[in-house]
C-alpha positions as a Markdown table, in Angstrom:
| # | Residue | x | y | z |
|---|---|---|---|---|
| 1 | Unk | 2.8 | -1.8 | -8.7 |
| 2 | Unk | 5.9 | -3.7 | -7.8 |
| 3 | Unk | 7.0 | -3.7 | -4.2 |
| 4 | Unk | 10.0 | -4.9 | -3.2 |
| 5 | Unk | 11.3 | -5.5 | 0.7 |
| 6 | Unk | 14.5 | -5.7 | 2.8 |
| 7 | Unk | 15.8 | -6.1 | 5.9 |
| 8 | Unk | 18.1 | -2.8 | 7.0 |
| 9 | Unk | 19.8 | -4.0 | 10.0 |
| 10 | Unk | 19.5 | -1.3 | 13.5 |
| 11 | Unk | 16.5 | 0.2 | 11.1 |
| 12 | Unk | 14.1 | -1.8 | 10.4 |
| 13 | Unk | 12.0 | -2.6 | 7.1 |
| 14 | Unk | 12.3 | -0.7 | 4.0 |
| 15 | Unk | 9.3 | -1.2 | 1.1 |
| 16 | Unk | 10.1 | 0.0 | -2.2 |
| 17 | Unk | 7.3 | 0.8 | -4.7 |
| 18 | Unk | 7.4 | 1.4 | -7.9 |
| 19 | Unk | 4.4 | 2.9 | -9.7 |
| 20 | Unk | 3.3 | 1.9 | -13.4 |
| 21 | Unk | 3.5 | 5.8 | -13.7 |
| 22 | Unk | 7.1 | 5.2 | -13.2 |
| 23 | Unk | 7.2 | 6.9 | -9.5 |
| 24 | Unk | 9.3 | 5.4 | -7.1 |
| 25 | Unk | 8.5 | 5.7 | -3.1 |
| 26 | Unk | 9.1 | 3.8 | -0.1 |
| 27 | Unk | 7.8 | 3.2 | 3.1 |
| 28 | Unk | 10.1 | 2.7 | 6.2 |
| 29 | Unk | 8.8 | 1.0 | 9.2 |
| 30 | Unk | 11.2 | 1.7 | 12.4 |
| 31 | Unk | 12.1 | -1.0 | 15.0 |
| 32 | Unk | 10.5 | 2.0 | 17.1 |
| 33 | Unk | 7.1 | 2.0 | 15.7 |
| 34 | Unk | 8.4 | 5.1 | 13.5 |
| 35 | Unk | 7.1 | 5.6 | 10.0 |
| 36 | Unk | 8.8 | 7.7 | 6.9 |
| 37 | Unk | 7.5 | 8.0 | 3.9 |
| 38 | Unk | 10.1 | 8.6 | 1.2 |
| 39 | Unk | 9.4 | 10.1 | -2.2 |
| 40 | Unk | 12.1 | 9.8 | -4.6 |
| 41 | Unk | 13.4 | 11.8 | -7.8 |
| 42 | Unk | 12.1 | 10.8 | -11.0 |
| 43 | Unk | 15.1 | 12.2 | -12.4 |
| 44 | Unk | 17.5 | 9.9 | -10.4 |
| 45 | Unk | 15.3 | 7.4 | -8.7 |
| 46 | Unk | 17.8 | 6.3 | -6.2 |
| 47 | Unk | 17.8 | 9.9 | -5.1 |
| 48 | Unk | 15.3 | 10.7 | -2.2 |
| 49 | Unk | 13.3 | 13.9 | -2.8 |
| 50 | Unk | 11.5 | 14.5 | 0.2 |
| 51 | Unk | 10.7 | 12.4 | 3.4 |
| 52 | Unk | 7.2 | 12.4 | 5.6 |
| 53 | Unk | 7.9 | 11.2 | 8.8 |
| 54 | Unk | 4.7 | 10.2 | 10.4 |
| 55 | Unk | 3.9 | 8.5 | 14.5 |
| 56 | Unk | 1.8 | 5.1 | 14.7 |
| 57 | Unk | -1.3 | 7.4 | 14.8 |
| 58 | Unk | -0.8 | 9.3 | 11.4 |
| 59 | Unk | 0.1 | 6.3 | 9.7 |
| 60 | Unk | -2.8 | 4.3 | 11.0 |
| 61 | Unk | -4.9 | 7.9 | 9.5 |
| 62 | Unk | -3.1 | 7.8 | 6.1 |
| 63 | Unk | -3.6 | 3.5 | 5.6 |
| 64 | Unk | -7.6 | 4.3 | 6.6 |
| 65 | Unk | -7.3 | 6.9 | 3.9 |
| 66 | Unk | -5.9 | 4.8 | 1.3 |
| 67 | Unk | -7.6 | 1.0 | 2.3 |
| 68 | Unk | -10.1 | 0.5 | -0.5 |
| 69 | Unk | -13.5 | -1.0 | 0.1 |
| 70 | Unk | -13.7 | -3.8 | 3.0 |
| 71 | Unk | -13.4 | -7.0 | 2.1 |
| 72 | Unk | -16.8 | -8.2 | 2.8 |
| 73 | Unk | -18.1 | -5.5 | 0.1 |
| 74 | Unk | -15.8 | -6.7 | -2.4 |
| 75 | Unk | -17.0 | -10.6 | -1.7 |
| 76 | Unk | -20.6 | -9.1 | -1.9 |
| 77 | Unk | -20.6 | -7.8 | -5.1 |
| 78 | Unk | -18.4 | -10.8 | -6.8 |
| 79 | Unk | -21.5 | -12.8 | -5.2 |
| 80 | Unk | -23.8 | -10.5 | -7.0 |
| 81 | Unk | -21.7 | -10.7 | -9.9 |
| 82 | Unk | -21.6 | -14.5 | -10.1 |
| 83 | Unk | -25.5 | -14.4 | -9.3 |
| 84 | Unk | -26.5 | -12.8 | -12.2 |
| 85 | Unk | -24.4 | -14.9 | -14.6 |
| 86 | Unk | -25.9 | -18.2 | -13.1 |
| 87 | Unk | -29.6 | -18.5 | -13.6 |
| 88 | Unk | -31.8 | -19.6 | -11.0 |
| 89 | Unk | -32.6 | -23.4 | -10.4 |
| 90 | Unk | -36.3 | -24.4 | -10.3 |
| 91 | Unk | -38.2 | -26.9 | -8.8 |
């Protein structure tokens, strides 16, 4: 995915994603704590299709949702991974 970011001044921050699928969406974060989710035309991808305005709460719900495992499970199985390509030392 490539994600780019700007600045829109009296807004906030825009994110602009762009799938390998070829979709296009953004994620707006308010100076106001206000987030919109913006889903854009594949047709015209400058064109928004649809917007999802969401409080702090949903969009602390939604990145639960979509947070993959915890870091401390990926770290365990690369440790488990690395384990069984090194063999043991004996004494």
């Amino acid at each position: 995915m490539h994600i780019t970011h700007a600045t829109v001044p009296g807004i906030g921050t825009v994110h602009h994603l762009d799938t390998r699928e070829g979709d296009r969406l953004a994620v707006i974060v308010s100076r106001t704590g206000q987030y919109s989710l913006v889903l854009y035309d594949r047709a015209d991808p400058d064109t928004p299709a649809h917007t999802v305005e969401l409080d702090q709460q949903e969009a602390d719900q939604l990145a639960d949702l979509l947070h993959s495992r915890p870091l401390t499970d990926r770290l365990s199985e690369i440790e488990r991974r690395l384990a069984s390509l090194v063999p043991e030392a004996r004494p």
